[in-house]
Structure formats: C-alpha cells, structure tokens
N, CA, C and O atoms as a MOPAC input file, in Angstrom:
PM7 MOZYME 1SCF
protein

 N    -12.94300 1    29.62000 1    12.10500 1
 C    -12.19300 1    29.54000 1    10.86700 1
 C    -11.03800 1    28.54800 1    10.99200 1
 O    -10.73700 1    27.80000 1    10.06200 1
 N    -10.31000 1    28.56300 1    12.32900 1
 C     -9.50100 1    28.08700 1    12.29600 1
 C     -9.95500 1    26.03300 1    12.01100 1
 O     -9.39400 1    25.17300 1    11.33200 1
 N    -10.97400 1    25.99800 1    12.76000 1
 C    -11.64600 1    24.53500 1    12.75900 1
 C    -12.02300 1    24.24900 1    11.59300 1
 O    -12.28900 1    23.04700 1    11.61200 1
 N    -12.24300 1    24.76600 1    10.34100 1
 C    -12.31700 1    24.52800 1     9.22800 1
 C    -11.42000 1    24.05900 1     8.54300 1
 O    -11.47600 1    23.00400 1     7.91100 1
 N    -10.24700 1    25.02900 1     8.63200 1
 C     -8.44300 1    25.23500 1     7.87800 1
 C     -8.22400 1    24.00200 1     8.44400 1
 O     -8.24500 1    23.18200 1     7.52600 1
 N     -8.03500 1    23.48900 1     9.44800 1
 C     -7.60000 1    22.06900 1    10.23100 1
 C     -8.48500 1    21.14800 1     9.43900 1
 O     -8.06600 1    20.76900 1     8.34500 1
 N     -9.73900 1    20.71600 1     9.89100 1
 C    -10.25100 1    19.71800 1     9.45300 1
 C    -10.42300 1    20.17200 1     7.41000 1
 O    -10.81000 1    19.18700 1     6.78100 1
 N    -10.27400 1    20.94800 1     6.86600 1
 C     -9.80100 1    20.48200 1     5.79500 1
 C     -8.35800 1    19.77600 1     5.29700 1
 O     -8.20200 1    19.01500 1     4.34200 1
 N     -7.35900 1    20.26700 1     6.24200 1
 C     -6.29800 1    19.54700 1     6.03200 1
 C     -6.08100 1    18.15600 1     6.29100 1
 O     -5.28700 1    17.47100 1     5.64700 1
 N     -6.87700 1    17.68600 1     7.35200 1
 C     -7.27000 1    16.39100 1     7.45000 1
 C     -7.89500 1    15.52100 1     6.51400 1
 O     -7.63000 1    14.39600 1     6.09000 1
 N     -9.10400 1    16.63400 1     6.23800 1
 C     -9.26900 1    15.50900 1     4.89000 1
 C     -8.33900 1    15.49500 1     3.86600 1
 O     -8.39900 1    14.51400 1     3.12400 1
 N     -7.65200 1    16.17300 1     3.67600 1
 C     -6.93800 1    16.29400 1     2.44300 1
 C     -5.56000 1    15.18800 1     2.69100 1
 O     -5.02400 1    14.33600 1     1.98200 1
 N     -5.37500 1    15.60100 1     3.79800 1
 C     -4.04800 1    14.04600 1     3.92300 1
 C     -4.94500 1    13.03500 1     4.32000 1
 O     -4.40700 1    11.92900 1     4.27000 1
 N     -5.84500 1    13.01700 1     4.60900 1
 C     -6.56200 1    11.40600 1     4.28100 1
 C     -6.71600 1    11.16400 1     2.68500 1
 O     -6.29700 1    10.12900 1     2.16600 1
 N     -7.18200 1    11.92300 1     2.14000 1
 C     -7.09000 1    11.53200 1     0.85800 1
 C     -6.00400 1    11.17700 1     0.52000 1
 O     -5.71600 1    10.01400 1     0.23900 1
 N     -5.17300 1    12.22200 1     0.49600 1
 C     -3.37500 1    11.61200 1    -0.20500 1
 C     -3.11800 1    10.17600 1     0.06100 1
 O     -2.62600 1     9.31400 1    -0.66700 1
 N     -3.75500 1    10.10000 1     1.78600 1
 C     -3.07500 1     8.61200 1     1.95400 1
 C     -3.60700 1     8.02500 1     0.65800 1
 O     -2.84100 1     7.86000 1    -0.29200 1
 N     -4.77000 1     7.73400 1     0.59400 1
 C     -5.59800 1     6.78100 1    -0.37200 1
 C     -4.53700 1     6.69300 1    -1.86000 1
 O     -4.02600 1     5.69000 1    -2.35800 1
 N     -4.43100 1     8.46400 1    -2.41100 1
 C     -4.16900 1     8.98700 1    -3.42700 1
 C     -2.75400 1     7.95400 1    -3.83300 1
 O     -2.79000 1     7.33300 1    -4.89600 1
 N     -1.90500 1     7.86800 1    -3.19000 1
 C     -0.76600 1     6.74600 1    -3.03300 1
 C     -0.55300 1     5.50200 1    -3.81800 1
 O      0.29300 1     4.88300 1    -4.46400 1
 N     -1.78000 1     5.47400 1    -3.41000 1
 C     -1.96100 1     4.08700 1    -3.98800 1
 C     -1.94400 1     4.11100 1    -5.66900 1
 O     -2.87300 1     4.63300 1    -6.28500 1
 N     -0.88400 1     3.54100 1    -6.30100 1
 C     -0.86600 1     2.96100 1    -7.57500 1
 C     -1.54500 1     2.55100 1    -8.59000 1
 O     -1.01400 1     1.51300 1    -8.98600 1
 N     -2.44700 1     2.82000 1    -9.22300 1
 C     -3.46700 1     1.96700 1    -9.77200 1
 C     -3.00600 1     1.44900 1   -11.46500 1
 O     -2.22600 1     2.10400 1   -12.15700 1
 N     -3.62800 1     0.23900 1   -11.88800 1
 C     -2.94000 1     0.01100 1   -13.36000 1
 C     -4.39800 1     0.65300 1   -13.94100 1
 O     -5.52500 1     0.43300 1   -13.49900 1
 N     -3.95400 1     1.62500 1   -15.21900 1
 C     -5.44300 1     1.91600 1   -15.51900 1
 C     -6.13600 1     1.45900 1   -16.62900 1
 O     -7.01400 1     2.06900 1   -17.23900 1
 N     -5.72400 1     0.42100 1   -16.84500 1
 C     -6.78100 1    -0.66100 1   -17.30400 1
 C     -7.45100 1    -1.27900 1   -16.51600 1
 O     -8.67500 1    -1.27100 1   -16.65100 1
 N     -6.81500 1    -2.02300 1   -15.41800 1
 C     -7.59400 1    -2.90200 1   -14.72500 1
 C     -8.19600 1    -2.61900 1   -13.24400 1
 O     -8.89700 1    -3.35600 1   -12.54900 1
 N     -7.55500 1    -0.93900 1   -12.90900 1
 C     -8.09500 1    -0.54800 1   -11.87900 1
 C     -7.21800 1    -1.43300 1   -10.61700 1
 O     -7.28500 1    -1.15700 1    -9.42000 1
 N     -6.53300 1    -2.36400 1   -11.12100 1
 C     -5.81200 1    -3.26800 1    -9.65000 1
 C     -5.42600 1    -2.16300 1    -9.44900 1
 O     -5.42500 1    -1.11600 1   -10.09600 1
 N     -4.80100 1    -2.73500 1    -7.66300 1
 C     -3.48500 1    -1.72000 1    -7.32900 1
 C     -2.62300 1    -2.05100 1    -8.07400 1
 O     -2.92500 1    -2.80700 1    -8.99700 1
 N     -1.39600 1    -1.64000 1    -7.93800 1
 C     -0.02500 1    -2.05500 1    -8.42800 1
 C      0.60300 1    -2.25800 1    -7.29500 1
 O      0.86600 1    -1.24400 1    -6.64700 1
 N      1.04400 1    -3.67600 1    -6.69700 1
 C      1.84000 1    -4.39400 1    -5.66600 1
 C      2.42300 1    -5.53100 1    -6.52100 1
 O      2.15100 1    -5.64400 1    -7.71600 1
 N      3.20300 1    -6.33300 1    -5.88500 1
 C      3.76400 1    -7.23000 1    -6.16900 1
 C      2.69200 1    -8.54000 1    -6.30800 1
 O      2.05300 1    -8.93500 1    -5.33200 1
 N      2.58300 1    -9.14600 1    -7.62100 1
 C      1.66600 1   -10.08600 1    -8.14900 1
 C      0.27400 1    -9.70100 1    -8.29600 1
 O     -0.70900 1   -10.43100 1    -8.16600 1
 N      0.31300 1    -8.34500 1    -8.61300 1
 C     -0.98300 1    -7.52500 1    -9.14100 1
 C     -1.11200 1    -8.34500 1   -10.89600 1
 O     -2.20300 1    -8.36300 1   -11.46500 1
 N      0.23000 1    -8.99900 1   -11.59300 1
 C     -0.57700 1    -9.45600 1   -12.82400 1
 C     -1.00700 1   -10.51400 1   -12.91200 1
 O     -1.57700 1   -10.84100 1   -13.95200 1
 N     -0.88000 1   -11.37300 1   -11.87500 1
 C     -1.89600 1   -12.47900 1   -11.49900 1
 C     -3.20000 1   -12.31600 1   -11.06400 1
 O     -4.06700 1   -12.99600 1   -11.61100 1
 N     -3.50300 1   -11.54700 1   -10.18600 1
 C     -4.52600 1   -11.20500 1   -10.30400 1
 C     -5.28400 1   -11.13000 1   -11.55100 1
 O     -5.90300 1   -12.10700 1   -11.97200 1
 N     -5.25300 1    -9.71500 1   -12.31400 1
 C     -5.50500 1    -9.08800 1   -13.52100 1
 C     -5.50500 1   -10.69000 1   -14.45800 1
 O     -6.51500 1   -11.39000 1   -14.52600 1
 N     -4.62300 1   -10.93300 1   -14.89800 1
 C     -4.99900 1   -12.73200 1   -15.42200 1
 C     -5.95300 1   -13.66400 1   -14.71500 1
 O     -6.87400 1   -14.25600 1   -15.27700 1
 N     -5.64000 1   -13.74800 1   -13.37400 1
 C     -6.60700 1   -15.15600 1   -13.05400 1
 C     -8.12500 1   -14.72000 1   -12.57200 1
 O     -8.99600 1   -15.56400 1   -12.36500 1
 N     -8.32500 1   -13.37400 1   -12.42600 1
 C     -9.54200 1   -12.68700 1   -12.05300 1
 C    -10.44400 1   -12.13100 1   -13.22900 1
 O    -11.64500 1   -12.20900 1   -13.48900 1
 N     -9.28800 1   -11.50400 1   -13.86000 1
 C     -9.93800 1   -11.21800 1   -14.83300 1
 C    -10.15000 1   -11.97600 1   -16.27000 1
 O    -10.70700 1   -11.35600 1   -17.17600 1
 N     -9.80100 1   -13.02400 1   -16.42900 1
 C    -10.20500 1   -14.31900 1   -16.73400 1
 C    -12.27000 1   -14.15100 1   -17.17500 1
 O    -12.86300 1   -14.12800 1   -18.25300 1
 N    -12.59900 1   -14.09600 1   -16.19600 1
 C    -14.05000 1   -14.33300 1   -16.14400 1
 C    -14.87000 1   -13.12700 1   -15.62300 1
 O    -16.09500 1   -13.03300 1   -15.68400 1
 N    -14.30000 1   -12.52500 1   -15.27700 1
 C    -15.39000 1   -11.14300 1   -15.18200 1
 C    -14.15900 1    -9.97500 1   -14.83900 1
 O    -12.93200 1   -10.06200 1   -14.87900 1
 N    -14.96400 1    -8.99600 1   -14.53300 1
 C    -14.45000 1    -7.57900 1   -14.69600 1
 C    -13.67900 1    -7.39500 1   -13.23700 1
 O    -14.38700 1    -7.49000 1   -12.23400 1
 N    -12.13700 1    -7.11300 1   -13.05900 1
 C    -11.39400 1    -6.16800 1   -11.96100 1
 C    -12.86300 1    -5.88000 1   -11.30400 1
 O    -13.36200 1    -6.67300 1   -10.50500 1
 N    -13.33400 1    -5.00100 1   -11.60100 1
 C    -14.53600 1    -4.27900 1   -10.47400 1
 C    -15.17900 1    -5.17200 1    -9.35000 1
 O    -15.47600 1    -4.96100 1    -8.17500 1
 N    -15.25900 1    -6.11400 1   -10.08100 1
 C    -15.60800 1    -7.24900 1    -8.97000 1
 C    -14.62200 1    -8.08600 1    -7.90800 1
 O    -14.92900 1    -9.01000 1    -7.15400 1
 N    -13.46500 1    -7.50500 1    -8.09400 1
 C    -12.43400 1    -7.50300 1    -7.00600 1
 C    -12.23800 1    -6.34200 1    -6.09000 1
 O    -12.16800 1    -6.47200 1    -4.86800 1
 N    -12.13500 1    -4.96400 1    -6.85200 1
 C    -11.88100 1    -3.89500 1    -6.36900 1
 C    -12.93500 1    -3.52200 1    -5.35500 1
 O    -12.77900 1    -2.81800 1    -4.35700 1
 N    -14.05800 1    -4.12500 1    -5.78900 1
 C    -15.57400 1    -3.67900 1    -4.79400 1
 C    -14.82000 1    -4.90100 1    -3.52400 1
 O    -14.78300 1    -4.28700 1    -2.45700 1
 N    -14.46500 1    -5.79600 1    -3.40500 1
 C    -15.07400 1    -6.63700 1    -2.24700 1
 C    -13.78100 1    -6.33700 1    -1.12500 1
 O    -12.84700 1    -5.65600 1    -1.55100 1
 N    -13.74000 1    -6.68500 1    -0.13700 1
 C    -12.67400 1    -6.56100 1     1.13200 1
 C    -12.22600 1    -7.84400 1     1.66400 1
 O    -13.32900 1    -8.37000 1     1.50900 1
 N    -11.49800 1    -8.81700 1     2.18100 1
 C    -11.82000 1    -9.74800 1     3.33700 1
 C     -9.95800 1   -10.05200 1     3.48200 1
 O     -8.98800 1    -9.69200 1     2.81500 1
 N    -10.11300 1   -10.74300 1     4.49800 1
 C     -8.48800 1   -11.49300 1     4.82200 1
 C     -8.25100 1   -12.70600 1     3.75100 1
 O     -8.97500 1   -13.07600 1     2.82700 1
 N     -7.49200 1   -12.99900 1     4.01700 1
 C     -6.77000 1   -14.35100 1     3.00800 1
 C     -7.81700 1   -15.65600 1     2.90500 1
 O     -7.92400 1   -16.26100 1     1.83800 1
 N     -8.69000 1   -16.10000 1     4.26100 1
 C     -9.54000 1   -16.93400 1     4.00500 1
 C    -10.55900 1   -16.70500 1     3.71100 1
 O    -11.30500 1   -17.61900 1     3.36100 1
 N    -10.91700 1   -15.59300 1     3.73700 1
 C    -12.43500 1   -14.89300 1     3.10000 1
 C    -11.99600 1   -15.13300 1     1.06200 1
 O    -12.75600 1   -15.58300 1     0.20400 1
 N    -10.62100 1   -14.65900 1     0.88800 1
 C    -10.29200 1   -14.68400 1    -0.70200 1
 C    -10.39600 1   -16.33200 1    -1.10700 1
 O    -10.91000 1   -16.75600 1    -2.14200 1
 N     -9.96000 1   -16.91800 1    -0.34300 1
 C     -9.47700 1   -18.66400 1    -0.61900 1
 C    -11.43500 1   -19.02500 1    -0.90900 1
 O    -12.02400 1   -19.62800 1    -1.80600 1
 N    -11.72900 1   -18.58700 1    -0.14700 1
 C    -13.22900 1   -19.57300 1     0.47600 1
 C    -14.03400 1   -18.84700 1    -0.75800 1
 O    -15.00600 1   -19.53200 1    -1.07900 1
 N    -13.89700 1   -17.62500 1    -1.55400 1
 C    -14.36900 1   -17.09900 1    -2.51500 1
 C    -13.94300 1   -17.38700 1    -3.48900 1
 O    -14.71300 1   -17.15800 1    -4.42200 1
 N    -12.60800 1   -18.00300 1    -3.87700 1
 C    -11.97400 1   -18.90800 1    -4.93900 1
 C    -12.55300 1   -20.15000 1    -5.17000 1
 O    -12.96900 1   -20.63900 1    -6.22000 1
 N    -12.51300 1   -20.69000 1    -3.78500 1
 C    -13.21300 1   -22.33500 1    -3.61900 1
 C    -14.69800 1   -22.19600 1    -4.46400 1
 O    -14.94600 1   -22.74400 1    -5.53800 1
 N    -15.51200 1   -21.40900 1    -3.76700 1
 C    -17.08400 1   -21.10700 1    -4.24900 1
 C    -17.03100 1   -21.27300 1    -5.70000 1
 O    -17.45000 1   -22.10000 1    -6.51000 1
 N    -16.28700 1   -20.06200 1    -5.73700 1
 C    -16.18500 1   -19.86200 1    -7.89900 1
 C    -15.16600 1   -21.33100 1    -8.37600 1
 O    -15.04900 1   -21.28100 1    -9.60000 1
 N    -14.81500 1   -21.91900 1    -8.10700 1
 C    -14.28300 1   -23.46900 1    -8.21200 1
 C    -15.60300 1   -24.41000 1    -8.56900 1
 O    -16.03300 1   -24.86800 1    -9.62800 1
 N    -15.99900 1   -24.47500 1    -7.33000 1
 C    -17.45600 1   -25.20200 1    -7.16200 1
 C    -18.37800 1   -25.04300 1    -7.74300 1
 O    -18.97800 1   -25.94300 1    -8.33000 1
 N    -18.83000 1   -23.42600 1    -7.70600 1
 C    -20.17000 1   -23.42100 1    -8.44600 1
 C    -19.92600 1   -22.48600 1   -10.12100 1
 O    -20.89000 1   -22.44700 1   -10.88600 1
 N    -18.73600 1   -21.87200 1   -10.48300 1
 C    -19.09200 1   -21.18700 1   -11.60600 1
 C    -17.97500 1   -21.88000 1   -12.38400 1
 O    -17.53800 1   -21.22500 1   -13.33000 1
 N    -17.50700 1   -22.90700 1   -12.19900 1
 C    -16.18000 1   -23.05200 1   -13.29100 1
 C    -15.06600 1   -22.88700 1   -13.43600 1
 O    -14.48900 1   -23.31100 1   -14.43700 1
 N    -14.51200 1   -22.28800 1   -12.56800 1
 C    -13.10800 1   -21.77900 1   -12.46500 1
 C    -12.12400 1   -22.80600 1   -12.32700 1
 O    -11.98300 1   -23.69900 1   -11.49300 1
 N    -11.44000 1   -22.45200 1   -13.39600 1
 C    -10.11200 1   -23.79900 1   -13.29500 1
 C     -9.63000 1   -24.05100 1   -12.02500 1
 O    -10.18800 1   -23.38700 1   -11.15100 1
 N     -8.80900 1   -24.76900 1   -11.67600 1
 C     -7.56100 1   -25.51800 1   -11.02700 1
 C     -6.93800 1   -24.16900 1   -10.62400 1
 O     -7.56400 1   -23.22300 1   -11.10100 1
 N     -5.97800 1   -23.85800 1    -9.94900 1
 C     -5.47600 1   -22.88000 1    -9.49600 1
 C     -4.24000 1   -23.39700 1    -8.88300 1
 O     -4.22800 1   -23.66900 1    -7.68300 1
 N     -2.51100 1   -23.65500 1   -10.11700 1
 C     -1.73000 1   -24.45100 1    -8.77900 1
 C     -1.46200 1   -23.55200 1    -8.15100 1
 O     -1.52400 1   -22.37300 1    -8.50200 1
 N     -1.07800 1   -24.03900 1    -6.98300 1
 C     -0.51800 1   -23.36500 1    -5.62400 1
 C      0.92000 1   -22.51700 1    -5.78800 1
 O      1.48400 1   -22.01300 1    -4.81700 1
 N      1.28800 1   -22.45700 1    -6.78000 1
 C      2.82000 1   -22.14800 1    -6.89400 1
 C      1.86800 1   -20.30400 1    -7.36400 1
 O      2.45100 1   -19.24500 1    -7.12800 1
 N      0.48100 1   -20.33400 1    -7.98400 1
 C      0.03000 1   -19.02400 1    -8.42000 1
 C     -1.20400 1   -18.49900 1    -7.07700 1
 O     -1.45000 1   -17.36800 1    -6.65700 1
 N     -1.78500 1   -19.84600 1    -6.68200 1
 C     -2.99300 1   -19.23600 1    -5.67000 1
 C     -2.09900 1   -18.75600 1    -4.84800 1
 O     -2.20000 1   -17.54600 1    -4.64200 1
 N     -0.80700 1   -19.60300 1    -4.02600 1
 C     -0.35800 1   -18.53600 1    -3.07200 1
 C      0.06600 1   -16.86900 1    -2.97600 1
 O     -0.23900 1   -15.96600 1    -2.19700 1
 N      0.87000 1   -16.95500 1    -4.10600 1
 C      1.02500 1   -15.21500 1    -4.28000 1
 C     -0.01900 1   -14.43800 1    -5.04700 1
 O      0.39200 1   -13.46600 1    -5.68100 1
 N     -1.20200 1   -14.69700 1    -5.08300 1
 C     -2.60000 1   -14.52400 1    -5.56300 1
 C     -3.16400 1   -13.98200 1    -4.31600 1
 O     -3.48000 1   -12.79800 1    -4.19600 1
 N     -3.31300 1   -15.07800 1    -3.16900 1
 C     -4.47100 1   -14.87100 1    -2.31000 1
 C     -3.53800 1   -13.95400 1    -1.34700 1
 O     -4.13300 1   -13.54800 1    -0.34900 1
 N     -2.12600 1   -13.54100 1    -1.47400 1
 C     -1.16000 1   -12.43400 1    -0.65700 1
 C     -1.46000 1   -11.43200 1    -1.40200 1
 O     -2.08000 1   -10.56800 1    -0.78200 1
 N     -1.23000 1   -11.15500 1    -2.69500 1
 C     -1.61900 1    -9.86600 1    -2.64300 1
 C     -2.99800 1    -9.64900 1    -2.80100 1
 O     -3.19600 1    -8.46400 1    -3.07200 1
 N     -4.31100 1   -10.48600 1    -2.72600 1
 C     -5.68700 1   -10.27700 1    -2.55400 1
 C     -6.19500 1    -9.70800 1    -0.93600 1
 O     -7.02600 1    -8.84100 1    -0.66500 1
 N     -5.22300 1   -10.68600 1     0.12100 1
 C     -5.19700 1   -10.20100 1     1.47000 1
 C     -4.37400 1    -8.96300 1     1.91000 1
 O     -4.49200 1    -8.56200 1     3.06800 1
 N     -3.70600 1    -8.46000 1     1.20500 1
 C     -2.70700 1    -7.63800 1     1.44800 1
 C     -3.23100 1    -6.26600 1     0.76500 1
 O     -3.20100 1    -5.28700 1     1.51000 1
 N     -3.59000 1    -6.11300 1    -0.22900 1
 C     -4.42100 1    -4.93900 1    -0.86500 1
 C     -6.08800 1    -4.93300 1    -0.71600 1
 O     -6.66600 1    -3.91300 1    -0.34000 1
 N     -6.45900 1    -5.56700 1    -0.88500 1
 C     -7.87400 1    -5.52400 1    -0.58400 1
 C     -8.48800 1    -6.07200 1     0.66500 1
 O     -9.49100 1    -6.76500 1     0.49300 1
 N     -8.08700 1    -5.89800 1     1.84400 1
 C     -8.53000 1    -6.64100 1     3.11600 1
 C     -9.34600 1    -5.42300 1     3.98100 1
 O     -9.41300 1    -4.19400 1     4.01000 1
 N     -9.99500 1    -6.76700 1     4.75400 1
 C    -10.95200 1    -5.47500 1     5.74000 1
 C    -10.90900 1    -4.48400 1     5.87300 1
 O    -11.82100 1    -3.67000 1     5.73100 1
 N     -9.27500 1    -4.21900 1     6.34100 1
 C     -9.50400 1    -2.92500 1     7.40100 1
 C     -9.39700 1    -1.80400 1     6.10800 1
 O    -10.07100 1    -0.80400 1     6.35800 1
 N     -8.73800 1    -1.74800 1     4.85000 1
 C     -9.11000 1    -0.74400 1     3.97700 1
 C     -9.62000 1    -0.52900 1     3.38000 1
 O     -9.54800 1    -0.36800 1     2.16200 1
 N    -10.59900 1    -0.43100 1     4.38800 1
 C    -12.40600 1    -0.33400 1     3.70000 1
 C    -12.52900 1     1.25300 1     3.91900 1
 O    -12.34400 1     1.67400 1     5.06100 1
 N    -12.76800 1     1.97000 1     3.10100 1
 C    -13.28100 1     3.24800 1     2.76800 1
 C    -14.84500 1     3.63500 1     3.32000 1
 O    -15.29900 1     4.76200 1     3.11900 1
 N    -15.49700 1     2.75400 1     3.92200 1
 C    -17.12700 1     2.91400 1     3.75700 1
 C    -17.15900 1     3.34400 1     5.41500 1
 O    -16.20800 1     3.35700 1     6.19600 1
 N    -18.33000 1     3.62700 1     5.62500 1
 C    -18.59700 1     3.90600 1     7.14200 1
 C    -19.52800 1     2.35900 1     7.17500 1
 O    -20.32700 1     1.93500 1     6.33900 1
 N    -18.97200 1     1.60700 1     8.76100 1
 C    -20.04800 1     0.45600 1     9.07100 1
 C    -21.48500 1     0.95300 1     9.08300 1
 O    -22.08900 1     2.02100 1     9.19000 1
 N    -21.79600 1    -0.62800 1     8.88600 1
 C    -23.84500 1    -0.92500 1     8.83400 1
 C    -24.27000 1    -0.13600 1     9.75300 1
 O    -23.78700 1     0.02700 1    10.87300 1
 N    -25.39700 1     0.48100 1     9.17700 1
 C    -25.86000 1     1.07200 1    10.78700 1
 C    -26.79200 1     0.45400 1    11.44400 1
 O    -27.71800 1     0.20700 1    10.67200 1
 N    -27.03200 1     0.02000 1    12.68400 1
 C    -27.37000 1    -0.51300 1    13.77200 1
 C    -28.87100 1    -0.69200 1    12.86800 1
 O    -29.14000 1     0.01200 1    11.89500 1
 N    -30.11300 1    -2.20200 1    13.62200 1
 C    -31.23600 1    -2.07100 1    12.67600 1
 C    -31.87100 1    -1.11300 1    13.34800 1
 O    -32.78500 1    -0.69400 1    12.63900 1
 N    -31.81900 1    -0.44400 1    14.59900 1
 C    -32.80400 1    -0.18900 1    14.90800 1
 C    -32.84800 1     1.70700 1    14.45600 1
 O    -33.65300 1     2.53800 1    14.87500 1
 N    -31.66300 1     1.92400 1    13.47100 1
 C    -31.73200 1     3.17600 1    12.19000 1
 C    -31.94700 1     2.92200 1    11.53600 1
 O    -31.65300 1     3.72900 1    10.65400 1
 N    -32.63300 1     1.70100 1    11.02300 1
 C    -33.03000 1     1.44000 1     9.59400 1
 C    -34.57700 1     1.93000 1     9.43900 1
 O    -35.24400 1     1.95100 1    10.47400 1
 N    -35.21500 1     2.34000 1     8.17000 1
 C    -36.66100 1     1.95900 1     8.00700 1
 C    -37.48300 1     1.28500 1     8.24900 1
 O    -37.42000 1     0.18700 1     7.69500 1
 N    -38.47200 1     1.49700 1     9.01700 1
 C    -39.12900 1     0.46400 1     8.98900 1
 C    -38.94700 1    -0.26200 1    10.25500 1
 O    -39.77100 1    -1.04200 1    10.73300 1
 N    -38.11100 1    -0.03200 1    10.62700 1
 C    -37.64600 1    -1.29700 1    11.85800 1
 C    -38.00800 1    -0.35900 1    13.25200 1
 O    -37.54700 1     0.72400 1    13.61100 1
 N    -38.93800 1    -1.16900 1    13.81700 1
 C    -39.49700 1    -0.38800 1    15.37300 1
 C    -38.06800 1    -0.31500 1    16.52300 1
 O    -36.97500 1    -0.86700 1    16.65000 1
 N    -38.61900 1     0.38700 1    16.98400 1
 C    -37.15800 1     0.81500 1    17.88100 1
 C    -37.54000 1     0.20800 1    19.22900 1
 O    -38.63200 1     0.51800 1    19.70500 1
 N    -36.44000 1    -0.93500 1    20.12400 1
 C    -36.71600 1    -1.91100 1    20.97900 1
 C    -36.57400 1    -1.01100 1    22.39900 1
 O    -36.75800 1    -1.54800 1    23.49200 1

C-alpha cells in the first residue's frame, strides 16, 4: 500500500511540474517572454499545433524556418524578430521537454527479426 501512496504522489508532482506551465488558450503557446511572436509569425500559416507537437534546440528551429523560407513561402524574418523567436522556440519547446518515452529499439518493432 505504501508503494502505491508514494508512486502516486510522484506522479502527481510530475504532473504539477508540467501543470505550471502557462498556456494562452487560444493558441495553446506557452506563455514566456515573446510567446506573441510566435503566435503571429507561426501562426501566420498554419495552426500553433504544429509548433506545440515538435521539440528541437535553436538550430533544429532556425533550419525549420530556413526549410519553410525555401520551400513553402514564408516571408523574410528580420533578425531584430527571428532572434527572440528562435529563444523562446529553443527555450520552451526543446528536446529535453519531451513528454514521450524514446523509439523503441528495431529489434521491438513488428516485423523486424531479432539479430
């Protein structure tokens, strides 16, 4: 019983941590500093969700700006807005606060013979 009472409390302040977090509820951003740049220059052309889903550091955001530059249209971006753009893109949405459990190895996948 007692191993229960514990590891529910664990989950439960893991959640809170998460719970913390600010959200605008229109756009689902967090709320940090230059969250309405985002919400403007992202949401511009498609939906928050397609920010909120993805993770990476500052050059994973830049090199995903560049792409949508290159191949879908996306304006010019001066630097006086990409910089405090791609800080709070690296700063709220980066790797490590990833919620998911990693890939699992191929050789747990379907299908895939075990070496």
């Amino acid at each position: 019983m007692r191993f229960v009472v514990a590891l529910l409390l664990v989950s439960l302040a893991a959640f809170a941590a998460r719970a913390d977090d600010k959200l605008d509820p229109e756009t689902g951003l967090k709320i940090a500093p230059n969250w309405e740049l985002a919400a403007a220059q992202c949401g511009g052309c498609h939906s928050h969700q397609l920010v909120t889903a993805q993770r990476g550091d500052r050059e994973y955001w830049l090199q995903l700006i560049r792409w949508m530059q290159r191949t879908q249209n996306l304006w010019p971006i001066p630097a006086e807005i990409e910089e405090p753009l791609l800080e709070y893109l690296a700063t709220n949405y980066n790797e490590t606060d990833w919620g998911r459990r990693p890939p699992l190895p191929p050789t747990l996948l379907p299908g895939v013979a075990k070496q």
